[in-house]
Legacy VTK file of the C-alpha trace (Angstrom):
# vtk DataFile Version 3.0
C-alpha trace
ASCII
DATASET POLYDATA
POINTS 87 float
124.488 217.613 116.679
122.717 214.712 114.932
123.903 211.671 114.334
124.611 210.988 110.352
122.231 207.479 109.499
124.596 204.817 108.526
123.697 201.757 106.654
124.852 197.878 105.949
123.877 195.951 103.180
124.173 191.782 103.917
123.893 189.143 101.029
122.923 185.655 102.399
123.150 183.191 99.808
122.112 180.010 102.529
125.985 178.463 101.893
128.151 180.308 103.830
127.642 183.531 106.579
126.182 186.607 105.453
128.361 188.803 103.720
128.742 192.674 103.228
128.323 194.055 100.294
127.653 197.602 100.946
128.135 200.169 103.818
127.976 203.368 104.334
126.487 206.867 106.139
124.929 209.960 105.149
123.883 209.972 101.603
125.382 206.875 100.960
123.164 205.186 103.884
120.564 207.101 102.279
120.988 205.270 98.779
121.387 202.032 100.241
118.182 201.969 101.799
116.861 203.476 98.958
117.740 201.312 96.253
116.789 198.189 99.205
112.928 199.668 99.466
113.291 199.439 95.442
113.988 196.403 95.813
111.851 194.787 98.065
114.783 194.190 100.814
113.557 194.759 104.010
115.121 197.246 106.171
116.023 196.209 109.788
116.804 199.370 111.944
119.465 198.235 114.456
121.880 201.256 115.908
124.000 198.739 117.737
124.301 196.371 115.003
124.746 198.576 112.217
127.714 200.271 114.045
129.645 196.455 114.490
128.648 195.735 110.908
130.343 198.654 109.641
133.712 198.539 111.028
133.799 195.093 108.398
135.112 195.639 104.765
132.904 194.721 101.864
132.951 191.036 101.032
134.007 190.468 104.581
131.772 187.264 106.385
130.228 188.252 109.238
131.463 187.446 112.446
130.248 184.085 114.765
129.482 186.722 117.439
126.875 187.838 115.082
125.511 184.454 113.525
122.491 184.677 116.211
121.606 188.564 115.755
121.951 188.476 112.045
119.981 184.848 111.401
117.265 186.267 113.829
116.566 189.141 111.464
117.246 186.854 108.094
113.951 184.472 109.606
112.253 187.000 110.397
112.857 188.629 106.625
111.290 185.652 105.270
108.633 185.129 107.460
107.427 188.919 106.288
108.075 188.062 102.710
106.066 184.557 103.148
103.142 186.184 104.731
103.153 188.974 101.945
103.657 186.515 99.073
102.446 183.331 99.702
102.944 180.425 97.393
LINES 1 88
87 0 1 2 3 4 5 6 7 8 9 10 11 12 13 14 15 16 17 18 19 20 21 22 23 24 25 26 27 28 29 30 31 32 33 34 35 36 37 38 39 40 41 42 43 44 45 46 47 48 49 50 51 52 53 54 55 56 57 58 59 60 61 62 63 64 65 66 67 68 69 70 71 72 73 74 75 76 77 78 79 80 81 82 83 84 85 86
């Protein structure tokens, strides 16, 4: 059987940790990464991740356990969007 896609949405706003403001899988993961491509929002494909992210409620702060993991992927975010858009 495979494995429904599941999907976190974070919102960093550089004051406090990253918060959640959207989860889900199947369609709803589907959507999410949907309406982020729309966006311009990169998508980071993390299995591990994803799954500890989504046992958090929406609004919830991320954990410290994951300051490292998610700040990682939040430089690396803008570094893409820098080289694609520079100023």
């Amino acid at each position: 059987m495979m494995k429904q896609k599941k999907a976190v949405a974070l919102q960093y706003d550089f004051q406090s940790a990253p918060k959640v403001t959207a989860k889900g899988s199947g369609y709803l993961a589907e959507r999410i990464m949907q309406v982020a491509e729309e966006n311009n929002v990169l998508l980071h494909q993390s299995p591990e991740l994803v799954e500890v992210l989504a046992t958090l409620e929406i609004g919830d702060e991320i954990p410290e356990t994951l300051y490292l993991a998610v700040a990682e992927i939040i430089a690396f975010s803008h570094s893409i969007k820098n080289i694609n858009n520079p100023t």
